[in-house]
N, CA and C atoms as a LAMMPS dump frame, in Angstrom:
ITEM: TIMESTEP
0
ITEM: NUMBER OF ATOMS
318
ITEM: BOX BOUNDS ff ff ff
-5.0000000000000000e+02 5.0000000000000000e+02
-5.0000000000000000e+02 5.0000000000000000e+02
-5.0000000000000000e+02 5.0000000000000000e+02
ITEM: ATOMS id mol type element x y z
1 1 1 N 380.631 344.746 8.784
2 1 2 C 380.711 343.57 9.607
3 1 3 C 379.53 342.617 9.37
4 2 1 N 378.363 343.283 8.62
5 2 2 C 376.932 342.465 8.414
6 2 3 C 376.504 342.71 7.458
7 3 1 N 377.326 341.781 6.274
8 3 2 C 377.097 342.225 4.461
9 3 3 C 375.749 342.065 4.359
10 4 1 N 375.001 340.896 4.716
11 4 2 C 373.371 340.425 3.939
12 4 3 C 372.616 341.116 4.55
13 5 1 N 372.235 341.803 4.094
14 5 2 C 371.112 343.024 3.833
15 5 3 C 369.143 342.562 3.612
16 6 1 N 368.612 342.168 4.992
17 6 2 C 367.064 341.976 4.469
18 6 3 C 367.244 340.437 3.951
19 7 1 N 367.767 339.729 4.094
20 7 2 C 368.132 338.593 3.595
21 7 3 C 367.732 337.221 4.827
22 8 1 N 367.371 337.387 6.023
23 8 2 C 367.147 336.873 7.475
24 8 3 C 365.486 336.863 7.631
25 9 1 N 364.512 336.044 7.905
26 9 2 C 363.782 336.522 8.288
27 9 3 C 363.368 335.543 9.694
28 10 1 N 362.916 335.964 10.801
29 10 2 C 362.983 334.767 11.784
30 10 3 C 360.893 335.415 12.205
31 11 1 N 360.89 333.928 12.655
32 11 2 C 359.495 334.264 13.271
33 11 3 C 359.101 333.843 14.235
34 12 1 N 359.826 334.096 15.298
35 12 2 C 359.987 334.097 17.252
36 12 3 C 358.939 333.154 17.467
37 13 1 N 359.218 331.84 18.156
38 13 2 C 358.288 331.295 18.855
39 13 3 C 357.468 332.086 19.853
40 14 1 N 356.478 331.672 20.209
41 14 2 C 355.69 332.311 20.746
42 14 3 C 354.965 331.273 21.871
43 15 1 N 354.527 329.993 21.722
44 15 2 C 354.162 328.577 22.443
45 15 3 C 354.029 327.992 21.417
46 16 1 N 352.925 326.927 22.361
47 16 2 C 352.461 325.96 21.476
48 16 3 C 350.912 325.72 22.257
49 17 1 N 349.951 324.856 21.568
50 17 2 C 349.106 324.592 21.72
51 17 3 C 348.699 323.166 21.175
52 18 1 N 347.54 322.709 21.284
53 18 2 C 347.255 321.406 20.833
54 18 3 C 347.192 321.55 19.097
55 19 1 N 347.259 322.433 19.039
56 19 2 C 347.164 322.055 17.238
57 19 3 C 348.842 322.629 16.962
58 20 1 N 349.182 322.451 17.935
59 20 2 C 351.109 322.773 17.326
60 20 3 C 351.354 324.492 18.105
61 21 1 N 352.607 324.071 17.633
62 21 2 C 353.497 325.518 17.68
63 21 3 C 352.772 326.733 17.062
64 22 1 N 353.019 328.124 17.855
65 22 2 C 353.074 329.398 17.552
66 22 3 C 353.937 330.516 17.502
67 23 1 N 353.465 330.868 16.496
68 23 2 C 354.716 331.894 15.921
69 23 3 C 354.629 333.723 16.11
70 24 1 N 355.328 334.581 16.535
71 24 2 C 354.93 335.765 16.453
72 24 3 C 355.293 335.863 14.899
73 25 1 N 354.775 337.07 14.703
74 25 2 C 354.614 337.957 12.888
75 25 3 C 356.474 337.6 12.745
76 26 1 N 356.766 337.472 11.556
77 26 2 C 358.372 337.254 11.209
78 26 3 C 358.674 338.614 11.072
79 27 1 N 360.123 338.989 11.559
80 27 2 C 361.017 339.949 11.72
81 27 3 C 361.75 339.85 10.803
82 28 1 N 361.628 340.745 9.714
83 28 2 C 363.197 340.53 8.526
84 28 3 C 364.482 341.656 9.243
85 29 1 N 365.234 341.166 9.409
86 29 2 C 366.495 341.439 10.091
87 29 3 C 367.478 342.08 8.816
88 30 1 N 367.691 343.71 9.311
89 30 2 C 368.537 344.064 8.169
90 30 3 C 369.622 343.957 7.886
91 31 1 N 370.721 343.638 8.676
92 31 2 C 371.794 343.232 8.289
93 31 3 C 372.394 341.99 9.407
94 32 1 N 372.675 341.416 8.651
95 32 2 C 372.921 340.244 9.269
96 32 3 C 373.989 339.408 8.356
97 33 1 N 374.76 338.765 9.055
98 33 2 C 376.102 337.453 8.596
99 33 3 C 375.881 336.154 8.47
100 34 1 N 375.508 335.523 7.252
101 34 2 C 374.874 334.208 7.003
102 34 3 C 376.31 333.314 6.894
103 35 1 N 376.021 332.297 7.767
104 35 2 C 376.833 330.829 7.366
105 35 3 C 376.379 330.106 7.364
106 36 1 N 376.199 329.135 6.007
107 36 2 C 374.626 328.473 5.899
108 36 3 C 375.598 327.029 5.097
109 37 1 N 375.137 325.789 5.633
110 37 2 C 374.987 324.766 4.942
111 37 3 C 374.105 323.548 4.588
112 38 1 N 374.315 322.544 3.935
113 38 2 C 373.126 321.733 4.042
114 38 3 C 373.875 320.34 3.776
115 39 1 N 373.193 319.2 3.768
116 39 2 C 373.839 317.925 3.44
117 39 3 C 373.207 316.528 4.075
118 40 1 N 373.573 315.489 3.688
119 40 2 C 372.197 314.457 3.625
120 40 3 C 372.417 313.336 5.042
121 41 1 N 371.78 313.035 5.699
122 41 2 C 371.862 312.534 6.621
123 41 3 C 370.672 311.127 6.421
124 42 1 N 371.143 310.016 7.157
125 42 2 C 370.212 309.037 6.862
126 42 3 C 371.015 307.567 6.677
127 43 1 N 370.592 306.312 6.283
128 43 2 C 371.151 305.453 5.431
129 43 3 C 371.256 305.469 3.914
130 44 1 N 371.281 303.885 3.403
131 44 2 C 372.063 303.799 2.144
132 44 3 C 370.429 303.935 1.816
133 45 1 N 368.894 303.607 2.582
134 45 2 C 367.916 303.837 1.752
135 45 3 C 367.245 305.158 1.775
136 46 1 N 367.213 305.52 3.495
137 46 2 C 366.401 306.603 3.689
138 46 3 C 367.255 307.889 4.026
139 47 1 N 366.971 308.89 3.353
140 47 2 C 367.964 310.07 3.579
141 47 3 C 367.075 311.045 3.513
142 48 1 N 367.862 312.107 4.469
143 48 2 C 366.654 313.762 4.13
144 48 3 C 367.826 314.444 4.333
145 49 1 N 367.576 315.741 3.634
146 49 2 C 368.244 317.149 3.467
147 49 3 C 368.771 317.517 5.09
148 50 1 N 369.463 318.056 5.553
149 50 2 C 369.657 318.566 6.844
150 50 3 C 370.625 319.806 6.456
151 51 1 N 369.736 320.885 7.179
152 51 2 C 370.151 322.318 7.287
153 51 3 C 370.841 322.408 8.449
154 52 1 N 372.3 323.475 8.419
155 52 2 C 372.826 323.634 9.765
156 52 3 C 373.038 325.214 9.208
157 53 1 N 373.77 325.763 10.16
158 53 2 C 374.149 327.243 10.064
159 53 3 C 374.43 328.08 11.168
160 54 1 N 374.767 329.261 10.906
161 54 2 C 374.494 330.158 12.285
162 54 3 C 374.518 331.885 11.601
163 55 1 N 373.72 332.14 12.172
164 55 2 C 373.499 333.563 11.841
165 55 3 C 373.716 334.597 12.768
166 56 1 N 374.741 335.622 12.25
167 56 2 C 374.876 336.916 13.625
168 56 3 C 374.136 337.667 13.054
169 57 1 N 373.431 338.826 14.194
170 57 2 C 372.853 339.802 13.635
171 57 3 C 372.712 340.602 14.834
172 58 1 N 372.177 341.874 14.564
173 58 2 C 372.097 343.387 16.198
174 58 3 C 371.362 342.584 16.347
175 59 1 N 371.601 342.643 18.321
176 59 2 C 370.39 343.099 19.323
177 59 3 C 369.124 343.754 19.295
178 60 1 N 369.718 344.639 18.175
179 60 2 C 368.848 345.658 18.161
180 60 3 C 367.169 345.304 17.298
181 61 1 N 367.719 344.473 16.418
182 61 2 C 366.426 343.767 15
183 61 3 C 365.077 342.995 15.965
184 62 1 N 365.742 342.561 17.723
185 62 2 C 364.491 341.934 17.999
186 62 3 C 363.762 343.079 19.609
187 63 1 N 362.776 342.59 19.906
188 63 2 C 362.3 343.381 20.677
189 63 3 C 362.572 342.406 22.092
190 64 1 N 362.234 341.007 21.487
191 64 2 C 362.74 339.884 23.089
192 64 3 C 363.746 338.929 22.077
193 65 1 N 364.483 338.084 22.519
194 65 2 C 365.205 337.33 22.048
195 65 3 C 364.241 336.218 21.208
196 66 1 N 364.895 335.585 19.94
197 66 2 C 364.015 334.341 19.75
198 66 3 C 364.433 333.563 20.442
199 67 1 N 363.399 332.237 20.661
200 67 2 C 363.547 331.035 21.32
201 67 3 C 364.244 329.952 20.965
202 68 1 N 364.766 329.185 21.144
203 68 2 C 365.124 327.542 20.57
204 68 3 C 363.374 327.398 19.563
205 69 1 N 363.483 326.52 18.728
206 69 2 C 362.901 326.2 18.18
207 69 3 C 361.572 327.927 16.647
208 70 1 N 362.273 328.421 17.252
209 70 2 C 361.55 329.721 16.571
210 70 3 C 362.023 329.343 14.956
211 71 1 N 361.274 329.934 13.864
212 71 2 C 361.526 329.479 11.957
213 71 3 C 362.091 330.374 12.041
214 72 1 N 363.195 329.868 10.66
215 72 2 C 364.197 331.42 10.517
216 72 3 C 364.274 330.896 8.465
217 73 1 N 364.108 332.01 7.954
218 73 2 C 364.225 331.95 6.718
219 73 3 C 365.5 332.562 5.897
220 74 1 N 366.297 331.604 5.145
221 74 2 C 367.421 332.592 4.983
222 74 3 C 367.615 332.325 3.453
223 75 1 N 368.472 333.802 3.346
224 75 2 C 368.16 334.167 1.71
225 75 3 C 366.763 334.322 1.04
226 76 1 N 365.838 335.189 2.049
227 76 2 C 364.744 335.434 1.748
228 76 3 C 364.661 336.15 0.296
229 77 1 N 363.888 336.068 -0.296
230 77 2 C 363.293 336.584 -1.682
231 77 3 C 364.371 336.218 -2.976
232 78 1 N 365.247 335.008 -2.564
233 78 2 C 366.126 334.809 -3.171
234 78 3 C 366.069 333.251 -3.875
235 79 1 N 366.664 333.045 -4.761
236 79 2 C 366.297 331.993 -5.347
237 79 3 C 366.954 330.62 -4.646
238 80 1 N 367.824 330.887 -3.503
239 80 2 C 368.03 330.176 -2.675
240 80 3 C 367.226 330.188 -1.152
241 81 1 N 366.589 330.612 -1.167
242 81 2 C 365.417 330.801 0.183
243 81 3 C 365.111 329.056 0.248
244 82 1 N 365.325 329.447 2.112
245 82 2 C 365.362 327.907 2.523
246 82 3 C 364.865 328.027 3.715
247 83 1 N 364.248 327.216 4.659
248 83 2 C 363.353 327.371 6.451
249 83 3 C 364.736 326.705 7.053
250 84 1 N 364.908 327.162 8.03
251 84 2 C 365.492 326.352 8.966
252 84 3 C 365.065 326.683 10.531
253 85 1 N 365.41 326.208 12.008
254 85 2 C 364.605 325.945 12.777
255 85 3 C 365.839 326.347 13.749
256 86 1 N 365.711 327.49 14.649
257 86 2 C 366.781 327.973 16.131
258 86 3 C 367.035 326.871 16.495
259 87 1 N 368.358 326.371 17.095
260 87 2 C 368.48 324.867 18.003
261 87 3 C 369.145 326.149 19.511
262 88 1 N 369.774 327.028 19.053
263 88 2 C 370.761 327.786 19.992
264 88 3 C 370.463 329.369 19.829
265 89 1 N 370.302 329.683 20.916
266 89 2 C 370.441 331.286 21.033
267 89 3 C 371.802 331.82 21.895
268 90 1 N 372.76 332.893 21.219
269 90 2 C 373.695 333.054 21.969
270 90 3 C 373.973 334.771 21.931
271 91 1 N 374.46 335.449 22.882
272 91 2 C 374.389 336.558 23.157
273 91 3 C 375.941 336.874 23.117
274 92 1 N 376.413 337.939 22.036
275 92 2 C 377.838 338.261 22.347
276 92 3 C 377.894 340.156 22.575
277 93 1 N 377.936 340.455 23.582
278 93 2 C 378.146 341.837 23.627
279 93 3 C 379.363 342.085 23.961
280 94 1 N 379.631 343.532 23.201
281 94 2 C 381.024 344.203 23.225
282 94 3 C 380.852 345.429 23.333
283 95 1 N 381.498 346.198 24.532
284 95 2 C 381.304 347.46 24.769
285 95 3 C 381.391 348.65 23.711
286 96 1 N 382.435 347.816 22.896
287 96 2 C 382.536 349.065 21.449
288 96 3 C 382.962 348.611 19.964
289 97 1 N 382.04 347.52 19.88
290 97 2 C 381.946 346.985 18.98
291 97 3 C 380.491 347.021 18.792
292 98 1 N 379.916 346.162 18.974
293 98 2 C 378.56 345.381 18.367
294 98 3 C 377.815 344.741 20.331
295 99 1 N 376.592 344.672 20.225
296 99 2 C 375.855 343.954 21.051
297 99 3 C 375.116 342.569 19.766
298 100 1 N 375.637 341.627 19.885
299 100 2 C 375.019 340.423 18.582
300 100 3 C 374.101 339.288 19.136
301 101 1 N 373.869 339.293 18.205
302 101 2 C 372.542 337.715 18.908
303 101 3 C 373.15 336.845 17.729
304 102 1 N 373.805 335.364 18.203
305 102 2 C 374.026 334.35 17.041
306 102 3 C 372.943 333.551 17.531
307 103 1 N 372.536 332.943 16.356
308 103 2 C 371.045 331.862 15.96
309 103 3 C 372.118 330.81 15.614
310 104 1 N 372.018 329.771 16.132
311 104 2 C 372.296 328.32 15.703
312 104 3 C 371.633 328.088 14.92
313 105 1 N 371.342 327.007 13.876
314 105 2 C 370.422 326.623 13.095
315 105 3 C 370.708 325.451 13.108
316 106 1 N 369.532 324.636 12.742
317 106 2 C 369.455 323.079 12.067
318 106 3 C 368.492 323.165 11.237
C-alpha cells in the first residue's frame, strides 16, 4: 500500500524566532505514497517553479504530528530530490487497515 521506501524526509516545525523558523532533526519516513507535481505559475515575465503534492505515510514514522508549514523532502537521495513546504495535515484512521497521516504539499 506504501511502495517508496526511505524516499520522504520531513523536518517538523518546531517555531520560529526572530531570525526565522525552526526545525526539529528530519525524520526519513520508511514507507510512504508519493504524488508529486510541479509547474510554473506567474506572468508572461515573471514566473517561478511551484511544487504541489500529497504524501501518505504511518502514524507510526512521527512521534507528534508535523505542522503546516514544516520542510518535507521528496525523492530523497535521488536524482529527483526536491524541498517542498506542509500547507495541510490530515489524519485518516482505519480500524483494520492503516492509521495514515496525509501531508499536503506546496
Amino acid at each position: 500500500m506504501l511502495p517508496h521506501r526511505h524516499l520522504v524526509a520531513v523536518a517538523p516545525l518546531r517555531g520560529s524566532n526572530a531570525s526565522g523558523r525552526v526545525y526539529h532533526n528530519e525524520v526519513v519516513i520508511p514507507f510512504a505514497q508519493i504524488v508529486d507535481g510541479a509547474g510554473l505559475v506567474g506572468g508572461q515575465y515573471a514566473r517561478e517553479a511551484n511544487v504541489t503534492g500529497v504524501v501518505y505515510c504511518d502514524r507510526d514514522a512521527f512521534d507528534a504530528l508535523p505542522m503546516p508549514d514544516s520542510k518535507v523532502r521528496l525523492w530523497a537521495g535521488t536524482g529527483d530530490e526536491h524541498e517542498a513546504v506542509v500547507m495541510r495535515v490530515e489524519r485518516y484512521n482505519h480500524p483494520r487497515i492503516a492509521d495514515l497521516i496525509v501531508l499536503v504539499l506546496r
